[in-house]
DSSP file (Angstrom, degrees, kcal/mol; ACC not computed):
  #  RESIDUE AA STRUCTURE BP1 BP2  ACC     N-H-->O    O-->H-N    N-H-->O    O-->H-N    TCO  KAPPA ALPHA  PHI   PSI    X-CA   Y-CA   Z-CA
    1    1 A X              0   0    0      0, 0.0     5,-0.1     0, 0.0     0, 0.0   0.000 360.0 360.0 360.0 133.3 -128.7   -8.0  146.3
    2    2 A X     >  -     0   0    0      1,-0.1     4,-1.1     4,-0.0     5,-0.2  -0.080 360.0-122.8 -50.1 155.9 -132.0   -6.5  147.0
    3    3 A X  H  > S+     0   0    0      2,-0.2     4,-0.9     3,-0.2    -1,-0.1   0.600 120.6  46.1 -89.9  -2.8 -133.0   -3.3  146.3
    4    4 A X  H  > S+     0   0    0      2,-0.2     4,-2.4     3,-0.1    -1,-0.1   0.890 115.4  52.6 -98.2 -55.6 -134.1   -2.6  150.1
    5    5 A X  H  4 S+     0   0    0      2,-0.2    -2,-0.2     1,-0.2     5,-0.2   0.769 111.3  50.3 -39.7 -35.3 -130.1   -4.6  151.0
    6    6 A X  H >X S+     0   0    0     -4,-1.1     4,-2.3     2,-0.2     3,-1.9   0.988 109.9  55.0 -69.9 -64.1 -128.6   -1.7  148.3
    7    7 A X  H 3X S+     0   0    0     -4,-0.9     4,-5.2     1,-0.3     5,-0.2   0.885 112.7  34.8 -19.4 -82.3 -130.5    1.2  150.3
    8    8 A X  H 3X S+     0   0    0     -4,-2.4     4,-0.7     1,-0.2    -1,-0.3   0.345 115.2  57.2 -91.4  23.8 -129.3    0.8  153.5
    9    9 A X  H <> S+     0   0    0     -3,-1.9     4,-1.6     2,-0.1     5,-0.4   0.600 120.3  40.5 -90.1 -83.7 -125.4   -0.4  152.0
   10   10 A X  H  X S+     0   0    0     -4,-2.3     4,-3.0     1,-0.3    -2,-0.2   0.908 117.9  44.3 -23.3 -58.7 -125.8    3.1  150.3
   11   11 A X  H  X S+     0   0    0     -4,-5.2     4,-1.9    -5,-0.3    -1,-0.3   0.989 115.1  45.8 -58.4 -55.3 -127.3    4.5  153.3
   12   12 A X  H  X S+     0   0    0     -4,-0.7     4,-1.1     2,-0.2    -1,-0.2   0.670 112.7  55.2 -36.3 -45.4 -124.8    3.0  155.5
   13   13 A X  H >X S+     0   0    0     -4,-1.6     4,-2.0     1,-0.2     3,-0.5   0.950 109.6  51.8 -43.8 -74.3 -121.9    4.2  153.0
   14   14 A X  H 3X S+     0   0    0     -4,-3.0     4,-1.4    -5,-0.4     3,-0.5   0.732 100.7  48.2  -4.0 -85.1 -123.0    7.2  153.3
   15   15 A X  H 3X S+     0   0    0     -4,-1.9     4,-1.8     1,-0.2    -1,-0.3   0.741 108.1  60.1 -75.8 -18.8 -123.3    8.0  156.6
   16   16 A X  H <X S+     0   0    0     -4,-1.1     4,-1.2    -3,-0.5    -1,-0.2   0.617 106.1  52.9 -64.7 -21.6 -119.5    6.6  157.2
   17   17 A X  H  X S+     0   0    0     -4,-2.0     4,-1.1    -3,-0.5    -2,-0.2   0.750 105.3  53.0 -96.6  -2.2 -118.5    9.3  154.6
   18   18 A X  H  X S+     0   0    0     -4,-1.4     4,-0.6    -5,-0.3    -2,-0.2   0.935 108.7  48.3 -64.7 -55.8 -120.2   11.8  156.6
   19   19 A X  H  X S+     0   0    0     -4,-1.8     4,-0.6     1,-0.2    -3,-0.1   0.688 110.4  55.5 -62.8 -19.6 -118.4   10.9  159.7
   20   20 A X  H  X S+     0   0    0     -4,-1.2     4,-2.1     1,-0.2    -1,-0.2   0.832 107.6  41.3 -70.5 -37.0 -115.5   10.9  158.1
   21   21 A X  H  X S+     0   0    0     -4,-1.1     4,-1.5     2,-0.2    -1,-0.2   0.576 110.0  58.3 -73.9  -7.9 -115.5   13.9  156.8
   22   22 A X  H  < S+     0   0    0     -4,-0.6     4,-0.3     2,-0.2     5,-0.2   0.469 107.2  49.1 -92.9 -42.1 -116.8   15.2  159.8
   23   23 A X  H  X S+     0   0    0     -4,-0.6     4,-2.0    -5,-0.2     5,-0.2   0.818 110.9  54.5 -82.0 -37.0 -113.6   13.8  161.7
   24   24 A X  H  X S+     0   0    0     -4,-2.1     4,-2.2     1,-0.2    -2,-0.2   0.977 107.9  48.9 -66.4 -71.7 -111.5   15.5  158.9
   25   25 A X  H  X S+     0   0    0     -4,-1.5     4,-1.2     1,-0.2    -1,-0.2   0.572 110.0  47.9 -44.8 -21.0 -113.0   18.5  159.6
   26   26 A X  H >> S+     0   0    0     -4,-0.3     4,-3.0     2,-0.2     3,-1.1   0.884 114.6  47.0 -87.7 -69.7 -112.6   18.5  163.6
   27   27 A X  H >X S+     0   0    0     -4,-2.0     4,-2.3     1,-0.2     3,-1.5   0.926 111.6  50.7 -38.6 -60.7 -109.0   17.6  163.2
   28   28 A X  H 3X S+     0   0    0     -4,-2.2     4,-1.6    -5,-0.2     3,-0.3   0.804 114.6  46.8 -40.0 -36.0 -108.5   20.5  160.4
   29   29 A X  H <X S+     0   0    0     -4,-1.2     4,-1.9    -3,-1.1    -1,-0.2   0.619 114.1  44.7 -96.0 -34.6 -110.2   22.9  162.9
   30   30 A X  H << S+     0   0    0     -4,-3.0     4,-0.5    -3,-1.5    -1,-0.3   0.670 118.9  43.9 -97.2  -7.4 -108.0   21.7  165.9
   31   31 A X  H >X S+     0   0    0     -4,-2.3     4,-2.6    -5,-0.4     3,-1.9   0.931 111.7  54.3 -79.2 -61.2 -104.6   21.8  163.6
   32   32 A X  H 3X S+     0   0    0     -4,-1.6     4,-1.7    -5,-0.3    -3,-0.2   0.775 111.5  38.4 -49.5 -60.9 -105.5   24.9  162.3
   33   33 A X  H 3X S+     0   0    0     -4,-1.9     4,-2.0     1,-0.2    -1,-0.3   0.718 117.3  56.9 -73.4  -7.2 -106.1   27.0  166.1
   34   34 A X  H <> S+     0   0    0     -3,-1.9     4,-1.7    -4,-0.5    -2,-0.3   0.877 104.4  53.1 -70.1 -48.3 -102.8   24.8  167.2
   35   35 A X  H  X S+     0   0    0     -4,-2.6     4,-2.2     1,-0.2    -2,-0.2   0.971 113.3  38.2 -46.7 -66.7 -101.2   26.5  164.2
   36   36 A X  H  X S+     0   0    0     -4,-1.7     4,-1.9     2,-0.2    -2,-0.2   0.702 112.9  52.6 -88.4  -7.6 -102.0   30.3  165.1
   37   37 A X  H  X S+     0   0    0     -4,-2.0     4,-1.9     2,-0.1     5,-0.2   0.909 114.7  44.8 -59.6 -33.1 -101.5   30.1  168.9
   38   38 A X  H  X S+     0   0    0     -4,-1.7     4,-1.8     1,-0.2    -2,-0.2   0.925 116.5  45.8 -70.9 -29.3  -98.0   28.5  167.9
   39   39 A X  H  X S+     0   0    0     -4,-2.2     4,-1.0     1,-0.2     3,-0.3   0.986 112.1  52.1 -67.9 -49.9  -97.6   31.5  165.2
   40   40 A X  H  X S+     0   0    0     -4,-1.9     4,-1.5     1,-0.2    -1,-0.2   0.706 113.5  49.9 -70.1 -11.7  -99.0   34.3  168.1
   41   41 A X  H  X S+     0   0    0     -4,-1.9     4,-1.6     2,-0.2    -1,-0.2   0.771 102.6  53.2 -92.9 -13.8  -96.2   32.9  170.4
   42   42 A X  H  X S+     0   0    0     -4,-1.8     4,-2.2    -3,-0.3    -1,-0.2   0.890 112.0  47.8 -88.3 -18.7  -93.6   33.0  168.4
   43   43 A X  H  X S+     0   0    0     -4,-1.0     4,-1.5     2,-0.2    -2,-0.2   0.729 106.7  53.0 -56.9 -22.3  -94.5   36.4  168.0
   44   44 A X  H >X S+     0   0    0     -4,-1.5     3,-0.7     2,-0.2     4,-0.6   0.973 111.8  48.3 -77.6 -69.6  -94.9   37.2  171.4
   45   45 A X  H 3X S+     0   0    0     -4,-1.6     4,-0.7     2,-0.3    -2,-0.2   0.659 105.7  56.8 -43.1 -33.2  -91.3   35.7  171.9
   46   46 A X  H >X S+     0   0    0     -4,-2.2     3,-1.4     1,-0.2     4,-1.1   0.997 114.2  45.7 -56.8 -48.2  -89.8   37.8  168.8
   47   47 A X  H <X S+     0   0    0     -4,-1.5     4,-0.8    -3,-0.7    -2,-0.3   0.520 111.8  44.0 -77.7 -10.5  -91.1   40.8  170.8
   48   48 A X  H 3X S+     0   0    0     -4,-0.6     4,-0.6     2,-0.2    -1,-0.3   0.640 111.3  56.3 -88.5  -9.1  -90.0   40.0  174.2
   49   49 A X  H X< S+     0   0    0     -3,-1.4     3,-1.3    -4,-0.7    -2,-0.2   0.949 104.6  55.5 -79.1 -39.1  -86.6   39.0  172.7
   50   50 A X  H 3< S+     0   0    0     -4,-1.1    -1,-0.2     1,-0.2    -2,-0.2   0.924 108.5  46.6 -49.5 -72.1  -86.4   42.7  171.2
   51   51 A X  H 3< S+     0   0    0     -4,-0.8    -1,-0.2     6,-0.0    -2,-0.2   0.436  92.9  98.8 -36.9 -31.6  -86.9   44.2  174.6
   52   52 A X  S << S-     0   0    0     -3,-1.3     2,-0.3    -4,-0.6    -3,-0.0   0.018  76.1-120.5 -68.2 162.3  -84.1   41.9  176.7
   53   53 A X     >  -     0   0    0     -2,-0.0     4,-2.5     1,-0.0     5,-0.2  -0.720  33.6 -95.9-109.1 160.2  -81.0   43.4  177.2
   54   54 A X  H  > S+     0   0    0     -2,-0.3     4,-1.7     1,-0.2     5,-0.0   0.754 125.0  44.4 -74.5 -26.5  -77.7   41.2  175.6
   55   55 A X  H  > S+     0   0    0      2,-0.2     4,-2.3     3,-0.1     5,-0.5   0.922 119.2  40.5 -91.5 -36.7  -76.8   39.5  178.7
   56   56 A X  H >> S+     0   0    0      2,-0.2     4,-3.2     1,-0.2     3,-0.8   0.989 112.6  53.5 -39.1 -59.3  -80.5   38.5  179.6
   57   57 A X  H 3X S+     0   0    0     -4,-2.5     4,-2.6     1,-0.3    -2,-0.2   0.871 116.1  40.7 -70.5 -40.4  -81.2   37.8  176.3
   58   58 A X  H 3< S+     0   0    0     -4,-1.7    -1,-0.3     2,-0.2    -2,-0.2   0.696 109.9  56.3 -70.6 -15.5  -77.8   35.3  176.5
   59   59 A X  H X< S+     0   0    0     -4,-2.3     3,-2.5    -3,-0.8    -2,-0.2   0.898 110.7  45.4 -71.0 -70.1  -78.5   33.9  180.0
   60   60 A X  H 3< S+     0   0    0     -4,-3.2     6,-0.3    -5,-0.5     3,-0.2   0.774  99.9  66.0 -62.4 -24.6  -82.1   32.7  178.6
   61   61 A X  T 3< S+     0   0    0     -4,-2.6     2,-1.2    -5,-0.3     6,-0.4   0.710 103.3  53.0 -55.4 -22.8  -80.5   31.3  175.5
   62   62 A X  S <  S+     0   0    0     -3,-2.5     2,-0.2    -4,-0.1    -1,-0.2  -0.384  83.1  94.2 -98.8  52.1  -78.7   28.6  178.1
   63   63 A X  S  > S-     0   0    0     -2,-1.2     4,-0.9    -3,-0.2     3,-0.1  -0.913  84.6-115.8-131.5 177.9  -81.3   27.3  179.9
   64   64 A X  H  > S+     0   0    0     -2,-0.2     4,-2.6     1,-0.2     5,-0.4   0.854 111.1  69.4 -80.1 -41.1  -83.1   23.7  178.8
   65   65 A X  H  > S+     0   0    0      2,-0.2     4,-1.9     3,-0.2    -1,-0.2   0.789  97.2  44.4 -48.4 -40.1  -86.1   25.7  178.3
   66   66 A X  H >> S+     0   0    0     -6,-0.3     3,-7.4     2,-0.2     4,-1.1   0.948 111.7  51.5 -60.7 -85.5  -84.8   27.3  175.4
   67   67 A X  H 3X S+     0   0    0     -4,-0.9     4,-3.1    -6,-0.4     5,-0.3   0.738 111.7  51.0   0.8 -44.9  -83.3   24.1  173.7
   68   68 A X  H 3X S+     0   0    0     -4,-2.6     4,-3.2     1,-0.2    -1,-0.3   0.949 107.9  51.3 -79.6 -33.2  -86.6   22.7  174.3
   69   69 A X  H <X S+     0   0    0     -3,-7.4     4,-1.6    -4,-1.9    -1,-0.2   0.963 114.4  47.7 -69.8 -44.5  -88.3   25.8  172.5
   70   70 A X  H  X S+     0   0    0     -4,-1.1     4,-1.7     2,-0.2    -2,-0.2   0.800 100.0  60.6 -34.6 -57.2  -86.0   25.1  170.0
   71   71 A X  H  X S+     0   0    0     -4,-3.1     4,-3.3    -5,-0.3     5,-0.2   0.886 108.3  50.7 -35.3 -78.8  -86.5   21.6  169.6
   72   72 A X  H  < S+     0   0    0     -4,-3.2    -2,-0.2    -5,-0.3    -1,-0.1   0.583  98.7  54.6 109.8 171.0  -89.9   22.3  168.8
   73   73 A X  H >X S+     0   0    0     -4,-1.6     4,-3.4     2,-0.2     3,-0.8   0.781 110.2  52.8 -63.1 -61.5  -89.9   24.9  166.3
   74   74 A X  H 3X S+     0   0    0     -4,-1.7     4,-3.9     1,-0.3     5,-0.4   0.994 116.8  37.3 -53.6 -47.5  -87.5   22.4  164.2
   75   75 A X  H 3X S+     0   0    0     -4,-3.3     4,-1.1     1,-0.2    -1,-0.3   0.811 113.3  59.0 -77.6   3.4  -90.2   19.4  164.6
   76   76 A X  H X> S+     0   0    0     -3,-0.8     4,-1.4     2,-0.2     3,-1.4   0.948 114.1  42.9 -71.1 -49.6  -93.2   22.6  164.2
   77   77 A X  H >< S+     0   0    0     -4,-3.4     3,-0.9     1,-0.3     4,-0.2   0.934 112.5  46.7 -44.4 -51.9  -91.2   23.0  160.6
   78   78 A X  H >< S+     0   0    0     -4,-3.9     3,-0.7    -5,-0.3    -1,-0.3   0.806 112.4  57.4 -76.5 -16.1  -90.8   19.2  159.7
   79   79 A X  H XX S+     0   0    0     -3,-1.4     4,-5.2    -4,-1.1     3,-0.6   0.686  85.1  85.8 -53.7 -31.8  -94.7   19.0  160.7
   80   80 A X  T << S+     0   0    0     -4,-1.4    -1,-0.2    -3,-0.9    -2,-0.1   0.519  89.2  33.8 -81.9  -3.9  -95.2   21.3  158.4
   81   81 A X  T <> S+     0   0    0     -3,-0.7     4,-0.6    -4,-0.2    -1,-0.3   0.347 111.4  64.0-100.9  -8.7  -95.7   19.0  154.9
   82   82 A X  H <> S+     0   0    0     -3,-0.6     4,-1.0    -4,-0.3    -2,-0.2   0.937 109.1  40.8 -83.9 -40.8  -97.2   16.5  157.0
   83   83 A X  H  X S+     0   0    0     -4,-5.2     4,-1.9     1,-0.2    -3,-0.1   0.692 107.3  59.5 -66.0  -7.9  -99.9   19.4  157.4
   84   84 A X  H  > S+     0   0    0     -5,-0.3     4,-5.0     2,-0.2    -1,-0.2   0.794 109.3  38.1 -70.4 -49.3 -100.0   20.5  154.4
   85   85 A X  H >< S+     0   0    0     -4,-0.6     3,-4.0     2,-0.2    -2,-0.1   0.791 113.0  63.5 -75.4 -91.3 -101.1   17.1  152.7
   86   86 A X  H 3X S+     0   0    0     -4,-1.0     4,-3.0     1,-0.3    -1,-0.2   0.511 103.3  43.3  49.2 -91.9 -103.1   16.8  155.6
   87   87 A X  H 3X S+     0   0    0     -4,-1.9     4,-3.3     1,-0.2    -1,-0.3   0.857 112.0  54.5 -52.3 -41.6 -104.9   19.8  154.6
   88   88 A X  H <X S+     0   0    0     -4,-5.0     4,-1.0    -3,-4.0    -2,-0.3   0.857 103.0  53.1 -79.5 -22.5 -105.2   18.7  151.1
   89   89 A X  H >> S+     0   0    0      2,-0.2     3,-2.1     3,-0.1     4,-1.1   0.988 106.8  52.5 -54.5 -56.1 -106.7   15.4  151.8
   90   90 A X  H 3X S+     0   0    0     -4,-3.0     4,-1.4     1,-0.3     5,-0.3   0.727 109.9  59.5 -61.4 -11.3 -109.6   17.2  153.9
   91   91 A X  H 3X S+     0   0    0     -4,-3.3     4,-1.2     2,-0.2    -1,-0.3   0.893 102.5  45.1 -13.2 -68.7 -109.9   19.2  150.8
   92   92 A X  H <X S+     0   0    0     -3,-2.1     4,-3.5    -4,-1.0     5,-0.2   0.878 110.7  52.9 -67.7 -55.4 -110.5   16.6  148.8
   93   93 A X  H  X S+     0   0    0     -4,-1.1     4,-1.1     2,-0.2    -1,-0.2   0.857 100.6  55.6 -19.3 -57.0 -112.9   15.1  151.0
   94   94 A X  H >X S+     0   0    0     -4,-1.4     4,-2.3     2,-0.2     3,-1.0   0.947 108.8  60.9 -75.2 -38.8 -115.4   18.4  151.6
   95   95 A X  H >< S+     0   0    0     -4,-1.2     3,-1.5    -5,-0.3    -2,-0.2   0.865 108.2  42.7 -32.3 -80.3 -115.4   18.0  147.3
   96   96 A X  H 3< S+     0   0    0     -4,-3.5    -1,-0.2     1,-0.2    -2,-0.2   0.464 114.0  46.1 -72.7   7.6 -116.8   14.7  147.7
   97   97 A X  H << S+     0   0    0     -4,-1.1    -1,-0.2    -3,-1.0    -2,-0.2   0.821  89.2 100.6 -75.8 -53.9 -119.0   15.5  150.1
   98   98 A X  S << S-     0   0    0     -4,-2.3     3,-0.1    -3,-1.5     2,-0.0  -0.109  87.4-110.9 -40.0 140.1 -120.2   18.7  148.2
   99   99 A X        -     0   0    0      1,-0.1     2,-0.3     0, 0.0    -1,-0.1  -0.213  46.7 -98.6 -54.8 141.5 -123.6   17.9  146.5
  100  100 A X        -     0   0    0     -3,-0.1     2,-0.1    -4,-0.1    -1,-0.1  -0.732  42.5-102.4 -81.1 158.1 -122.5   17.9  142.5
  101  101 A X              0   0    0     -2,-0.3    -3,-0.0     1,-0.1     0, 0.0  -0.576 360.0 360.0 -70.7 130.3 -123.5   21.5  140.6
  102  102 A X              0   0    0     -2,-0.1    -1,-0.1     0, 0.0    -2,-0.0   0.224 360.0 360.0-105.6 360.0 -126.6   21.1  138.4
C-alpha cells in the first residue's frame, strides 16, 4: 500500500470514528432529555396524586390510561441497564476520540 493509499485509509478511518462518535453523542443527548422529562412527569404525577381525593384517586387507578402509565414505567425500569451500558459505551468512545495527554 502506498503511502498516499495509507493517508486517505487513515483519513477515511478517521472521519468514520468521528461520525460515530458524533452519532453516539446525539443519541446520548436525546436519551438523556427523554430521561428527565420522564423523571419531571413522574413527579408531576406524585404531586397530583397527593392532591386527589381517595375516590378520584381510585376511579383514575381503573382506567386504561393508568395501566398504560404503568406499563411504561415497568419497561422505563427494564430500559434502564440497557441505558446504562449504553452510556458506558459512548464513554468509551469520547476516550478514544480524546486526543492522548502529552
Amino acid at each position: 500500500m502506498s503511502d498516499n493509499e495509507e493517508a486517505a485509509t487513515d483519513a477515511t478511518d478517521a472521519q468514520q470514528g468521528s461520525l460515530a462518535y458524533e452519532q453516539a453523542h446525539l443519541a446520548y443527548t436525546i436519551i438523556q432529555s427523554l430521561l428527565e422529562h420522564t423523571r419531571v412527569t413522574q413527579d408531576l404525577i406524585a404531586l397530583m396524586a397527593q392532591v386527589l381525593d381517595e375516590d378520584t384517586t381510585k376511579a383514575l387507578t381503573n382506567t386504561p390510561y393508568w395501566l398504560a402509565y404503568l406499563d411504561s414505567r415497568r419497561a422505563m425500569e427494564r430500559t434502564r441497564a440497557d441505558i446504562e451500558k449504553f452510556a458506558e459505551i459512548w464513554t468509551r468512545l469520547a476516550e478514544e476520540e480524546s486526543p492522548p495527554a502529552r
